[in-house]
C-alpha positions in Angstrom: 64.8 119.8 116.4 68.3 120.4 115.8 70.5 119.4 113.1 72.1 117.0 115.2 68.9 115.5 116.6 67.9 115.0 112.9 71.1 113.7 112.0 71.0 111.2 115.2 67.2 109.9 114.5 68.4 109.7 110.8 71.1 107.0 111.5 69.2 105.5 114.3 66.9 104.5 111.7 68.9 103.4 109.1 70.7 101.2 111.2 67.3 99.5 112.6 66.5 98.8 108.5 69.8 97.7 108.0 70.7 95.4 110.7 67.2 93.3 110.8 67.8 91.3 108.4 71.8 90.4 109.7 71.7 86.9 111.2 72.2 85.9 114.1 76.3 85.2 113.8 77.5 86.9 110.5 80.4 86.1 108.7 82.9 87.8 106.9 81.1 88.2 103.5 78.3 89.8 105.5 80.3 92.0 108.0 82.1 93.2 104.8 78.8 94.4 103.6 77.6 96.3 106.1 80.7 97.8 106.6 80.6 98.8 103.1 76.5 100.1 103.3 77.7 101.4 106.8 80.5 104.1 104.8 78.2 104.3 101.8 75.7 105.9 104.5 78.3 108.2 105.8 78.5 106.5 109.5 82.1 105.5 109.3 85.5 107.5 109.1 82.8 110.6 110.3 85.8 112.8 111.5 88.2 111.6 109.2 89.8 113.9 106.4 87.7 113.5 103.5 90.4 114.1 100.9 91.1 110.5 102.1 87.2 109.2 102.1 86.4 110.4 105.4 83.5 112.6 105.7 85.2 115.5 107.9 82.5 116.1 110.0 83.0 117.4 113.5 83.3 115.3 116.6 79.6 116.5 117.4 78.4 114.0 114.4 80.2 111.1 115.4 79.0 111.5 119.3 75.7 111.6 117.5 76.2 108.4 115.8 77.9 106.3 118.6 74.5 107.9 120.9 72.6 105.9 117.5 74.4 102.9 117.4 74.4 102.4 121.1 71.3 99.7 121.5 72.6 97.8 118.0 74.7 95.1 117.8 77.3 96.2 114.4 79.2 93.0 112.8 82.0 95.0 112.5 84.5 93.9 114.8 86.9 92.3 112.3 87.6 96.0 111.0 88.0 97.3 115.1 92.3 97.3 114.3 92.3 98.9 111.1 90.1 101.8 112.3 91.0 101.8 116.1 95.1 101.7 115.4 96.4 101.4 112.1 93.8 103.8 109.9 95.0 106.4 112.3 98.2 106.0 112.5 98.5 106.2 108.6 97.1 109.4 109.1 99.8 110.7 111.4 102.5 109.4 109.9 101.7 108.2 106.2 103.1 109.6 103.2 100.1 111.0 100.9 100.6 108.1 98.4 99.8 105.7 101.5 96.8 107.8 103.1 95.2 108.3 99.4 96.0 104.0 98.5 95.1 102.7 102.0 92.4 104.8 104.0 89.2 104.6 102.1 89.2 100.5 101.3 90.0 100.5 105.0 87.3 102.4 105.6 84.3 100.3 103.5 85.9 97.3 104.7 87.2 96.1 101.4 90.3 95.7 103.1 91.3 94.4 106.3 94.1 95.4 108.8 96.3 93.7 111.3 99.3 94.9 113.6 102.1 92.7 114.4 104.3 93.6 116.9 104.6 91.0 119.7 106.8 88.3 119.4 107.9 84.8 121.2 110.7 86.8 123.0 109.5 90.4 122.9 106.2 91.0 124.3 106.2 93.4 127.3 109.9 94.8 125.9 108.5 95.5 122.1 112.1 97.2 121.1 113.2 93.9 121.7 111.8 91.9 118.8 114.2 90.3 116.6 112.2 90.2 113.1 114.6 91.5 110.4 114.0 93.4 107.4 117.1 94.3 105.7 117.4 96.2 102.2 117.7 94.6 98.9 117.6 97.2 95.9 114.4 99.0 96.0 112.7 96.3 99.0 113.0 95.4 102.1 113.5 91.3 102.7 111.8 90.6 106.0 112.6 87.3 108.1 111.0 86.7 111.5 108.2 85.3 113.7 105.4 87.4 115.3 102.6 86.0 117.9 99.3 86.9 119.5 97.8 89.2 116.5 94.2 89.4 116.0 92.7 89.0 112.6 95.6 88.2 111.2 93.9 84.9 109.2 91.5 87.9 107.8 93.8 90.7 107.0 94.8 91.7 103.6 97.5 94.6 105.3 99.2 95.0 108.0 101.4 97.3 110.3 104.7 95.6 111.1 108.0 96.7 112.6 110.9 94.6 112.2 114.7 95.4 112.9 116.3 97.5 110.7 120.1 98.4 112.3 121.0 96.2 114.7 124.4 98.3 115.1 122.2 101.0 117.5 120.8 100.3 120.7 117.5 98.5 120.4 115.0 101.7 120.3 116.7 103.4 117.3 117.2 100.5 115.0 113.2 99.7 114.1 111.4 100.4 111.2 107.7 100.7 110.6 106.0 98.8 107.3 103.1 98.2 105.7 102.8 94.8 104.7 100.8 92.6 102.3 99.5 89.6 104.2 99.0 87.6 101.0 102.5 88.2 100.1 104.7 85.4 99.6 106.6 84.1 102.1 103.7 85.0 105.0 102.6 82.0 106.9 99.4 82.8 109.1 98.8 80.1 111.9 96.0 79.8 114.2 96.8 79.8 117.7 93.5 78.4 119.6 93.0 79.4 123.0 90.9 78.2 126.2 87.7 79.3 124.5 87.5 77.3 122.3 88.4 79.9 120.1 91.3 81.2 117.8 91.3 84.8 118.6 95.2 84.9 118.0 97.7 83.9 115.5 101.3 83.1 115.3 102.8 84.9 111.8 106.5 83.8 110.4 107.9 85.9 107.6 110.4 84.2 105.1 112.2 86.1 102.6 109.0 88.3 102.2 109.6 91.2 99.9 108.5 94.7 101.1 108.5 98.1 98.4 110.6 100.5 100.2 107.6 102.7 99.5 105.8 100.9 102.4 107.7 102.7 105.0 105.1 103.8 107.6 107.2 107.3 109.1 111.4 107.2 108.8 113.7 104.2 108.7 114.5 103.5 111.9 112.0 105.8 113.2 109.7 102.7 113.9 110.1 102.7 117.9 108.3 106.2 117.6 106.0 105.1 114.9 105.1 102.3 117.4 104.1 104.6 120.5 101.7 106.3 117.6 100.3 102.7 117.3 100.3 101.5 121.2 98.8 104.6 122.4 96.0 104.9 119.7 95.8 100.8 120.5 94.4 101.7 124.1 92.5 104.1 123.8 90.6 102.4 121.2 90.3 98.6 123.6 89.3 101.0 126.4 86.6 103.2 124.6 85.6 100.2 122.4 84.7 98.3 125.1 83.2 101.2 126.8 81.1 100.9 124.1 79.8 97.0 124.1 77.5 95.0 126.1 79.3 92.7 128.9 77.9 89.6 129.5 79.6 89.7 133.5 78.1 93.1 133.8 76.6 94.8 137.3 73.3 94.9 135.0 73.5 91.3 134.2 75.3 89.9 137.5 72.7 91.9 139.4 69.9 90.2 137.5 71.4 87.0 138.1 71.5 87.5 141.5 67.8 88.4 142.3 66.4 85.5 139.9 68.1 82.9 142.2 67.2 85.1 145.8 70.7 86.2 146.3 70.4 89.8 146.0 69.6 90.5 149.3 72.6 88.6 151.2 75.4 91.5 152.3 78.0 89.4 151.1 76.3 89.8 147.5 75.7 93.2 147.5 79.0 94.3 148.7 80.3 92.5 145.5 77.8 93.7 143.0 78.5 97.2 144.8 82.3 97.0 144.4 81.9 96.1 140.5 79.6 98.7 139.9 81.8 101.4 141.5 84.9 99.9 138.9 82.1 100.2 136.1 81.2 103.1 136.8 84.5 104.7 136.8 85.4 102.9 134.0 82.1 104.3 131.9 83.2 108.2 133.2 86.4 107.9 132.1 86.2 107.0 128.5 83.5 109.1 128.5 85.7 112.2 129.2 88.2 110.6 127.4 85.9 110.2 124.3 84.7 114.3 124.4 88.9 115.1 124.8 89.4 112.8 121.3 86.5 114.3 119.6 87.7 117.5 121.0 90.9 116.7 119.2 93.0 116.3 122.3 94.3 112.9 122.5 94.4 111.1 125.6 98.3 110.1 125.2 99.6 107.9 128.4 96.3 108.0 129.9 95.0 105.3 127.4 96.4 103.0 129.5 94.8 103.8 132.4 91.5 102.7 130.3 93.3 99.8 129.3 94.1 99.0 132.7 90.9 99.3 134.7 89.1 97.6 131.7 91.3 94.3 132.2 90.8 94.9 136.6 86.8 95.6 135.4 86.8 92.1 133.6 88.7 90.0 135.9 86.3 91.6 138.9 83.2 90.6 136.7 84.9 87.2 136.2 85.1 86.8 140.0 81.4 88.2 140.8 80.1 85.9 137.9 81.9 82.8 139.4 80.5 83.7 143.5 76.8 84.5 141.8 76.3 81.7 139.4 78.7 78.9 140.8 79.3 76.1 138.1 77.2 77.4 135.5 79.7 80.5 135.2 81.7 78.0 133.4 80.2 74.9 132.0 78.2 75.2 128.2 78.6 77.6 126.0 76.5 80.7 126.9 78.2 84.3 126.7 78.9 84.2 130.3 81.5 80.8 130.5 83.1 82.2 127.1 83.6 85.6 129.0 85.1 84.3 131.8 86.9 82.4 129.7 88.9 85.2 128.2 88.8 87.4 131.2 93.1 86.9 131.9 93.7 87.3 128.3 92.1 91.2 129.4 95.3 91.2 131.6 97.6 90.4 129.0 96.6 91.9 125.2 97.7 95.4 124.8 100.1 95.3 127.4 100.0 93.5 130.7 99.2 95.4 133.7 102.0 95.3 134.7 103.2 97.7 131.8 100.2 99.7 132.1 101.0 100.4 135.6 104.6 101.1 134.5 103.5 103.8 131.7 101.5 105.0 133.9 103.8 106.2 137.0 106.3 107.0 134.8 104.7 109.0 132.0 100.9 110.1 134.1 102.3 110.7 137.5 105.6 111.7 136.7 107.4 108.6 139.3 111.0 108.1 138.4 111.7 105.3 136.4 113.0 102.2 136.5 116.5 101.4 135.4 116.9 100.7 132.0 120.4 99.3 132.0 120.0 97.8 127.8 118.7 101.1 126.2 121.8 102.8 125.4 123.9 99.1 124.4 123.7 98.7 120.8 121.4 95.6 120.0 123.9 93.6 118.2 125.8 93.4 121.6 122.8 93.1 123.6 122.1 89.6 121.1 125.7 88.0 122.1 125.7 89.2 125.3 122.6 87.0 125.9 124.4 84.0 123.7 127.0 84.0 125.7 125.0 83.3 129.1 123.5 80.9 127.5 126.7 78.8 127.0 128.1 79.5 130.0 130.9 81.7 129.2 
Protein backbone atom coordinates (compact mmCIF):
# COMPACT_ATOMS: atom_id res chain seq x y z
CA UNK A 1 0.00 0.00 0.00
CA UNK A 2 1.17 3.26 -0.72
CA UNK A 3 1.44 6.29 1.30
CA UNK A 4 -1.33 7.79 -0.48
CA UNK A 5 -3.58 4.71 -0.31
CA UNK A 6 -3.00 4.86 3.46
CA UNK A 7 -3.52 8.31 3.62
CA UNK A 8 -6.93 7.92 1.45
CA UNK A 9 -8.36 4.89 3.62
CA UNK A 10 -7.23 7.00 6.60
CA UNK A 11 -9.73 9.94 5.82
CA UNK A 12 -12.21 7.66 4.30
CA UNK A 13 -12.58 6.47 7.68
CA UNK A 14 -12.58 9.23 9.76
CA UNK A 15 -15.05 10.86 7.80
CA UNK A 16 -17.59 7.62 8.11
CA UNK A 17 -17.00 8.14 12.19
CA UNK A 18 -17.50 11.61 11.96
CA UNK A 19 -20.43 12.20 9.86
CA UNK A 20 -22.80 9.32 11.40
CA UNK A 21 -23.86 10.98 13.94
CA UNK A 22 -24.63 14.54 11.71
CA UNK A 23 -28.40 14.87 11.36
CA UNK A 24 -30.26 14.70 8.78
CA UNK A 25 -30.29 18.86 7.92
CA UNK A 26 -27.48 20.43 10.08
CA UNK A 27 -27.30 23.85 11.09
CA UNK A 28 -24.77 26.32 11.45
CA UNK A 29 -23.62 25.45 14.99
CA UNK A 30 -23.09 21.97 13.65
CA UNK A 31 -21.53 22.64 10.14
CA UNK A 32 -19.15 24.95 12.15
CA UNK A 33 -18.05 21.97 14.01
CA UNK A 34 -17.25 19.74 11.58
CA UNK A 35 -15.56 22.18 9.77
CA UNK A 36 -13.51 22.81 12.68
CA UNK A 37 -12.89 18.69 13.48
CA UNK A 38 -12.63 18.53 9.50
CA UNK A 39 -9.14 21.14 9.77
CA UNK A 40 -8.24 19.77 13.13
CA UNK A 41 -7.91 16.36 11.00
CA UNK A 42 -5.90 17.98 8.40
CA UNK A 43 -8.59 17.53 5.41
CA UNK A 44 -9.01 21.13 4.80
CA UNK A 45 -6.71 23.95 3.34
CA UNK A 46 -4.52 20.43 2.27
CA UNK A 47 -2.45 22.51 -0.39
CA UNK A 48 -2.54 25.60 1.34
CA UNK A 49 0.74 27.41 2.70
CA UNK A 50 1.02 26.23 6.16
CA UNK A 51 2.72 29.40 7.41
CA UNK A 52 -0.92 30.51 7.15
CA UNK A 53 -2.70 27.12 8.66
CA UNK A 54 -2.68 25.23 5.60
CA UNK A 55 -1.06 21.89 5.66
CA UNK A 56 1.19 22.38 2.41
CA UNK A 57 0.69 19.10 1.19
CA UNK A 58 0.92 18.38 -2.53
CA UNK A 59 -2.01 18.27 -4.83
CA UNK A 60 -1.60 14.29 -4.77
CA UNK A 61 -3.14 14.51 -0.93
CA UNK A 62 -5.98 16.54 -1.65
CA UNK A 63 -6.99 14.34 -4.96
CA UNK A 64 -6.70 11.67 -2.32
CA UNK A 65 -9.11 13.24 -0.08
CA UNK A 66 -11.75 14.59 -2.58
CA UNK A 67 -11.39 10.46 -3.99
CA UNK A 68 -12.41 9.98 0.25
CA UNK A 69 -15.01 12.33 0.52
CA UNK A 70 -16.66 11.47 -2.71
CA UNK A 71 -19.70 8.96 -1.30
CA UNK A 72 -20.25 11.58 1.94
CA UNK A 73 -22.44 14.15 2.20
CA UNK A 74 -20.04 17.28 4.11
CA UNK A 75 -22.25 20.16 5.84
CA UNK A 76 -19.94 22.45 4.69
CA UNK A 77 -21.45 24.45 2.12
CA UNK A 78 -21.80 27.67 4.07
CA UNK A 79 -17.85 27.91 3.99
CA UNK A 80 -17.89 26.91 -0.18
CA UNK A 81 -17.07 31.15 -0.79
CA UNK A 82 -14.63 31.63 1.64
CA UNK A 83 -12.54 28.68 0.50
CA UNK A 84 -13.61 28.51 -3.25
CA UNK A 85 -12.99 32.55 -3.93
CA UNK A 86 -12.05 34.71 -1.18
CA UNK A 87 -9.42 32.38 0.98
CA UNK A 88 -7.59 32.31 -2.28
CA UNK A 89 -7.63 35.30 -3.38
CA UNK A 90 -6.20 36.59 0.03
CA UNK A 91 -3.46 34.50 -0.86
CA UNK A 92 -2.68 36.12 -4.14
CA UNK A 93 -3.13 39.36 -3.29
CA UNK A 94 -3.16 39.81 0.68
CA UNK A 95 -0.66 41.65 2.54
CA UNK A 96 0.94 39.20 5.18
CA UNK A 97 -0.90 40.90 8.07
CA UNK A 98 -4.26 39.81 6.23
CA UNK A 99 -3.12 36.19 5.12
CA UNK A 100 -1.65 35.55 8.89
CA UNK A 101 -5.31 37.38 10.60
CA UNK A 102 -7.75 35.91 8.05
CA UNK A 103 -6.75 32.46 6.52
CA UNK A 104 -6.70 29.94 9.34
CA UNK A 105 -10.28 31.07 11.13
CA UNK A 106 -11.40 30.79 7.53
CA UNK A 107 -10.15 27.65 7.30
CA UNK A 108 -11.83 25.92 10.76
CA UNK A 109 -14.81 27.74 9.91
CA UNK A 110 -14.72 30.04 12.87
CA UNK A 111 -15.25 32.60 10.44
CA UNK A 112 -17.46 32.94 7.53
CA UNK A 113 -16.89 34.77 4.11
CA UNK A 114 -19.02 36.50 1.57
CA UNK A 115 -18.27 38.45 -1.78
CA UNK A 116 -20.26 41.36 -2.78
CA UNK A 117 -19.95 42.51 -5.97
CA UNK A 118 -23.22 42.65 -7.99
CA UNK A 119 -25.45 45.37 -7.62
CA UNK A 120 -29.10 46.62 -8.68
CA UNK A 121 -27.52 48.43 -11.74
CA UNK A 122 -24.25 46.46 -12.29
CA UNK A 123 -24.52 42.93 -12.66
CA UNK A 124 -23.23 41.62 -16.03
CA UNK A 125 -21.02 45.14 -16.25
CA UNK A 126 -19.32 44.66 -12.60
CA UNK A 127 -16.98 47.97 -13.29
CA UNK A 128 -20.14 49.55 -13.33
CA UNK A 129 -21.27 49.50 -9.68
CA UNK A 130 -21.73 52.67 -8.01
CA UNK A 131 -21.04 51.67 -4.18
CA UNK A 132 -18.65 54.39 -2.80
CA UNK A 133 -15.87 54.25 -0.37
CA UNK A 134 -14.15 57.42 -0.06
CA UNK A 135 -11.21 58.22 2.46
CA UNK A 136 -11.62 59.72 5.83
CA UNK A 137 -8.23 59.83 7.90
CA UNK A 138 -6.95 56.48 8.34
CA UNK A 139 -10.69 54.60 6.90
CA UNK A 140 -12.50 54.28 4.17
CA UNK A 141 -16.43 55.46 4.56
CA UNK A 142 -18.35 53.17 2.34
CA UNK A 143 -22.10 54.02 1.07
CA UNK A 144 -23.90 51.78 -1.42
CA UNK A 145 -26.23 48.83 -2.13
CA UNK A 146 -25.11 45.27 -3.26
CA UNK A 147 -27.58 42.32 -4.35
CA UNK A 148 -27.69 38.60 -5.06
CA UNK A 149 -24.71 37.50 -2.41
CA UNK A 150 -24.85 34.20 -0.85
CA UNK A 151 -24.33 33.74 2.77
CA UNK A 152 -24.26 37.06 3.39
CA UNK A 153 -26.92 36.68 6.56
CA UNK A 154 -23.96 34.10 7.86
CA UNK A 155 -20.84 35.95 7.08
CA UNK A 156 -18.62 37.57 9.64
CA UNK A 157 -16.17 38.99 6.42
CA UNK A 158 -16.45 39.88 3.34
CA UNK A 159 -14.69 40.78 -0.08
CA UNK A 160 -16.16 44.06 -1.37
CA UNK A 161 -15.19 46.51 -4.07
CA UNK A 162 -16.68 49.82 -4.08
CA UNK A 163 -15.69 53.00 -6.14
CA UNK A 164 -12.87 54.63 -5.19
CA UNK A 165 -12.02 57.63 -8.17
CA UNK A 166 -14.75 58.30 -9.99
CA UNK A 167 -12.57 60.89 -12.03
CA UNK A 168 -11.03 57.69 -14.20
CA UNK A 169 -12.88 55.58 -16.51
CA UNK A 170 -14.87 53.00 -14.74
CA UNK A 171 -12.11 49.99 -14.69
CA UNK A 172 -9.37 52.03 -12.97
CA UNK A 173 -11.29 53.68 -10.22
CA UNK A 174 -12.28 50.31 -7.94
CA UNK A 175 -10.91 49.33 -4.95
CA UNK A 176 -10.81 45.92 -3.25
CA UNK A 177 -11.77 45.62 0.72
CA UNK A 178 -12.23 43.40 3.32
CA UNK A 179 -15.14 44.19 5.27
CA UNK A 180 -16.71 43.38 8.66
CA UNK A 181 -20.25 42.21 8.13
CA UNK A 182 -21.12 43.04 11.76
CA UNK A 183 -19.92 46.44 11.29
CA UNK A 184 -22.10 49.23 11.82
CA UNK A 185 -23.90 50.66 9.25
CA UNK A 186 -24.28 46.99 7.32
CA UNK A 187 -27.84 46.02 6.71
CA UNK A 188 -28.19 42.32 5.53
CA UNK A 189 -31.75 41.55 3.85
CA UNK A 190 -33.08 38.41 2.76
CA UNK A 191 -34.13 38.21 -0.62
CA UNK A 192 -36.44 34.91 -1.02
CA UNK A 193 -36.60 33.28 -4.21
CA UNK A 194 -39.05 30.77 -6.13
CA UNK A 195 -37.87 27.92 -3.83
CA UNK A 196 -39.10 28.76 -1.26
CA UNK A 197 -35.82 29.69 -0.16
CA UNK A 198 -33.47 32.68 0.61
CA UNK A 199 -30.37 31.77 -1.10
CA UNK A 200 -29.56 35.52 -1.78
CA UNK A 201 -29.46 38.79 -0.08
CA UNK A 202 -29.64 42.38 -0.76
CA UNK A 203 -26.66 44.33 1.42
CA UNK A 204 -26.85 48.44 1.82
CA UNK A 205 -23.75 50.05 3.35
CA UNK A 206 -24.24 53.41 5.29
CA UNK A 207 -21.50 55.34 6.48
CA UNK A 208 -19.68 52.06 7.31
CA UNK A 209 -16.18 52.55 8.41
CA UNK A 210 -13.36 50.41 6.71
CA UNK A 211 -9.32 50.48 8.28
CA UNK A 212 -7.34 51.41 5.35
CA UNK A 213 -5.46 48.30 6.31
CA UNK A 214 -8.34 46.26 4.72
CA UNK A 215 -7.17 46.96 1.28
CA UNK A 216 -7.32 43.66 -0.52
CA UNK A 217 -4.22 44.44 -3.54
CA UNK A 218 -3.69 48.49 -4.52
CA UNK A 219 -6.21 51.27 -4.42
CA UNK A 220 -7.80 51.39 -7.36
CA UNK A 221 -6.33 48.20 -8.38
CA UNK A 222 -9.83 46.51 -7.42
CA UNK A 223 -11.04 45.74 -11.23
CA UNK A 224 -7.86 43.42 -11.32
CA UNK A 225 -8.33 42.26 -7.82
CA UNK A 226 -11.83 41.26 -9.08
CA UNK A 227 -10.81 39.03 -12.15
CA UNK A 228 -8.58 37.23 -9.27
CA UNK A 229 -12.04 36.74 -7.59
CA UNK A 230 -14.36 36.00 -10.75
CA UNK A 231 -12.01 33.55 -12.26
CA UNK A 232 -11.23 31.60 -8.96
CA UNK A 233 -15.40 32.07 -8.50
CA UNK A 234 -15.84 29.60 -11.57
CA UNK A 235 -13.68 27.39 -11.32
CA UNK A 236 -14.67 26.69 -7.93
CA UNK A 237 -19.12 26.58 -8.97
CA UNK A 238 -17.88 24.37 -11.90
CA UNK A 239 -15.60 21.79 -9.98
CA UNK A 240 -17.76 22.13 -6.83
CA UNK A 241 -20.59 20.92 -8.52
CA UNK A 242 -18.53 18.47 -10.41
CA UNK A 243 -18.24 17.23 -7.17
CA UNK A 244 -22.09 16.92 -5.70
CA UNK A 245 -24.86 14.54 -6.27
CA UNK A 246 -27.69 16.05 -8.73
CA UNK A 247 -30.97 15.25 -8.06
CA UNK A 248 -31.90 15.70 -12.25
CA UNK A 249 -28.99 13.49 -12.94
CA UNK A 250 -28.69 10.85 -16.08
CA UNK A 251 -28.28 8.30 -12.97
CA UNK A 252 -31.39 9.43 -11.36
CA UNK A 253 -33.50 10.57 -14.52
CA UNK A 254 -32.57 7.18 -15.97
CA UNK A 255 -33.89 5.47 -12.97
CA UNK A 256 -36.96 7.35 -13.09
CA UNK A 257 -37.53 6.47 -16.35
CA UNK A 258 -37.39 2.57 -16.09
CA UNK A 259 -39.53 2.47 -12.76
CA UNK A 260 -42.48 4.03 -14.61
CA UNK A 261 -41.72 1.75 -18.19
CA UNK A 262 -40.43 4.68 -20.07
CA UNK A 263 -36.96 3.75 -20.72
CA UNK A 264 -37.48 1.94 -23.64
CA UNK A 265 -39.51 4.63 -25.83
CA UNK A 266 -36.76 6.38 -28.45
CA UNK A 267 -38.04 9.58 -27.62
CA UNK A 268 -36.76 8.91 -23.97
CA UNK A 269 -33.60 7.62 -24.67
CA UNK A 270 -32.52 10.16 -27.07
CA UNK A 271 -33.07 12.63 -24.15
CA UNK A 272 -31.40 10.63 -21.39
CA UNK A 273 -28.62 10.07 -24.17
CA UNK A 274 -28.23 13.81 -24.89
CA UNK A 275 -27.81 14.67 -21.01
CA UNK A 276 -25.54 12.10 -20.40
CA UNK A 277 -23.27 13.17 -23.34
CA UNK A 278 -23.38 17.12 -21.58
CA UNK A 279 -22.59 15.18 -18.17
CA UNK A 280 -20.23 13.47 -19.34
CA UNK A 281 -18.30 16.29 -20.82
CA UNK A 282 -18.93 18.29 -18.03
CA UNK A 283 -17.42 15.37 -15.50
CA UNK A 284 -14.05 15.30 -18.07
CA UNK A 285 -13.58 18.65 -18.03
CA UNK A 286 -13.26 19.60 -14.41
CA UNK A 287 -11.63 16.56 -14.11
CA UNK A 288 -8.70 17.83 -16.30
CA UNK A 289 -9.32 21.01 -14.96
CA UNK A 290 -8.99 19.80 -11.30
CA UNK A 291 -5.31 17.72 -12.14
CA UNK A 292 -4.12 21.40 -14.10
CA UNK A 293 -5.18 23.30 -10.40
CA UNK A 294 -3.52 20.74 -8.33
CA UNK A 295 -0.82 20.78 -10.88
CA UNK A 296 -0.67 24.41 -10.05
CA UNK A 297 -1.71 25.67 -13.45
CA UNK A 298 -4.87 27.51 -13.09
CA UNK A 299 -7.49 27.24 -15.45
CA UNK A 300 -7.83 31.24 -16.06
CA UNK A 301 -10.70 32.06 -18.80
CA UNK A 302 -11.50 28.50 -19.17
CA UNK A 303 -13.47 28.52 -15.78
CA UNK A 304 -16.09 29.80 -17.48
CA UNK A 305 -16.45 27.36 -19.83
CA UNK A 306 -17.23 24.97 -16.60
CA UNK A 307 -19.45 27.60 -15.44
CA UNK A 308 -21.22 27.55 -18.61
CA UNK A 309 -21.90 23.98 -19.46
CA UNK A 310 -22.81 23.49 -15.71
CA UNK A 311 -25.80 26.12 -15.98
CA UNK A 312 -26.64 24.30 -19.97
CA UNK A 313 -26.12 20.76 -17.77
CA UNK A 314 -28.81 21.95 -15.25
CA UNK A 315 -31.32 23.59 -17.38
CA UNK A 316 -31.01 20.21 -19.83
CA UNK A 317 -31.71 18.08 -16.55
CA UNK A 318 -34.48 20.48 -15.72
CA UNK A 319 -36.06 19.75 -19.13
CA UNK A 320 -35.43 15.80 -19.07
CA UNK A 321 -36.83 15.84 -15.38
CA UNK A 322 -40.01 17.75 -16.48
CA UNK A 323 -40.64 15.22 -19.96
CA UNK A 324 -39.81 12.03 -17.51
CA UNK A 325 -41.74 12.80 -14.41
CA UNK A 326 -44.50 15.20 -15.74
CA UNK A 327 -46.20 17.07 -12.63
CA UNK A 328 -44.44 15.55 -10.02
CA UNK A 329 -41.05 17.35 -11.33
CA UNK A 330 -42.68 20.24 -9.66
CA UNK A 331 -45.26 19.87 -7.06
CA UNK A 332 -44.02 18.86 -3.11
CA UNK A 333 -41.03 19.38 -1.88
CA UNK A 334 -38.63 16.49 -2.79
CA UNK A 335 -34.98 17.40 -4.16
CA UNK A 336 -36.14 17.08 -7.57
CA UNK A 337 -39.07 20.25 -7.71
CA UNK A 338 -36.55 22.28 -5.54
CA UNK A 339 -33.83 21.57 -8.33
CA UNK A 340 -35.80 22.55 -10.94
CA UNK A 341 -36.63 25.17 -9.11
CA UNK A 342 -33.37 26.81 -9.12
CA UNK A 343 -32.27 25.48 -12.45
CA UNK A 344 -32.40 29.44 -14.31
CA UNK A 345 -30.86 30.91 -11.38
CA UNK A 346 -27.64 28.30 -12.85
CA UNK A 347 -28.05 30.69 -15.90
CA UNK A 348 -27.63 33.72 -14.00
CA UNK A 349 -25.17 33.47 -10.63
CA UNK A 350 -21.63 33.87 -11.58
CA UNK A 351 -22.23 35.50 -14.67
CA UNK A 352 -25.02 34.82 -17.15
CA UNK A 353 -24.27 32.93 -20.12
CA UNK A 354 -24.28 35.29 -21.96
CA UNK A 355 -21.02 36.73 -20.32
CA UNK A 356 -19.59 33.33 -20.14
CA UNK A 357 -19.91 33.01 -23.79
CA UNK A 358 -18.52 36.55 -24.08
CA UNK A 359 -15.14 35.69 -21.92
CA UNK A 360 -15.04 32.94 -23.66
CA UNK A 361 -14.56 33.99 -27.52
CA UNK A 362 -12.82 36.79 -26.46
CA UNK A 363 -10.20 35.60 -23.97
CA UNK A 364 -10.37 31.29 -24.95
CA UNK A 365 -10.70 31.57 -28.65
CA UNK A 366 -9.08 34.63 -29.26
CA UNK A 367 -12.61 36.30 -31.39
CA UNK A 368 -12.42 40.02 -31.57
CA UNK A 369 -14.30 41.85 -29.21
CA UNK A 370 -17.09 43.70 -28.89
CA UNK A 371 -17.09 47.39 -28.83
CA UNK A 372 -16.51 48.90 -25.66
CA UNK A 373 -17.46 52.43 -26.40
CA UNK A 374 -17.57 53.52 -22.01
CA UNK A 375 -14.10 52.01 -21.06
CA UNK A 376 -11.85 54.79 -21.74
CA UNK A 377 -14.80 57.85 -20.49
CA UNK A 378 -14.04 58.70 -17.08
CA UNK A 379 -16.95 57.37 -14.86
CA UNK A 380 -18.03 60.63 -13.44
CA UNK A 381 -19.01 61.52 -17.09
CA UNK A 382 -20.35 58.28 -17.85
CA UNK A 383 -22.91 59.01 -14.46
CA UNK A 384 -24.26 62.47 -16.01
CA UNK A 385 -24.17 61.36 -19.30
CA UNK A 386 -26.84 58.73 -18.23
CA UNK A 387 -28.69 61.66 -16.06
CA UNK A 388 -28.97 63.57 -18.64
CA UNK A 389 -31.00 60.90 -20.92
CA UNK A 390 -32.97 60.45 -18.33
CA UNK A 391 -34.39 64.04 -18.38
CA UNK A 392 -34.53 64.45 -21.75
CA UNK A 393 -31.84 66.85 -22.43
Amino acid sequence: MTDLDEYRDQARAWLAERTADLPPDPGLAESRAFMADLYDAGHVGITWPAEYGGRGLSAAEERAFQQAAAGFTLPVGVFGIGLGMCGPTLLSLGTEEQKRRYIRPLLRGEEIWCQMFSEPGAGSDVASLQTRAVLDGDHWVVDGQKVWTSVARQADFGLLIARTDPDVPKHQGITMFVVDMHAPGVDVRPLRDMTGESHFNEIFFTSVRVPVENVVGEVNGGWSAAVTTLLHERVSIGMGAARTERPASFAALRKAARERGLLGEPGVTDLLLDLYLQERAFDLLNARMSQEVKAGIMPGARGSVAKLLLADLTLAGADVASEILGPESVTGDGPVPRALAWAPGMALGGGTNEIMRNIIGDRVLGLPREPQLDRNIPFKALKVGTQAKEDGE
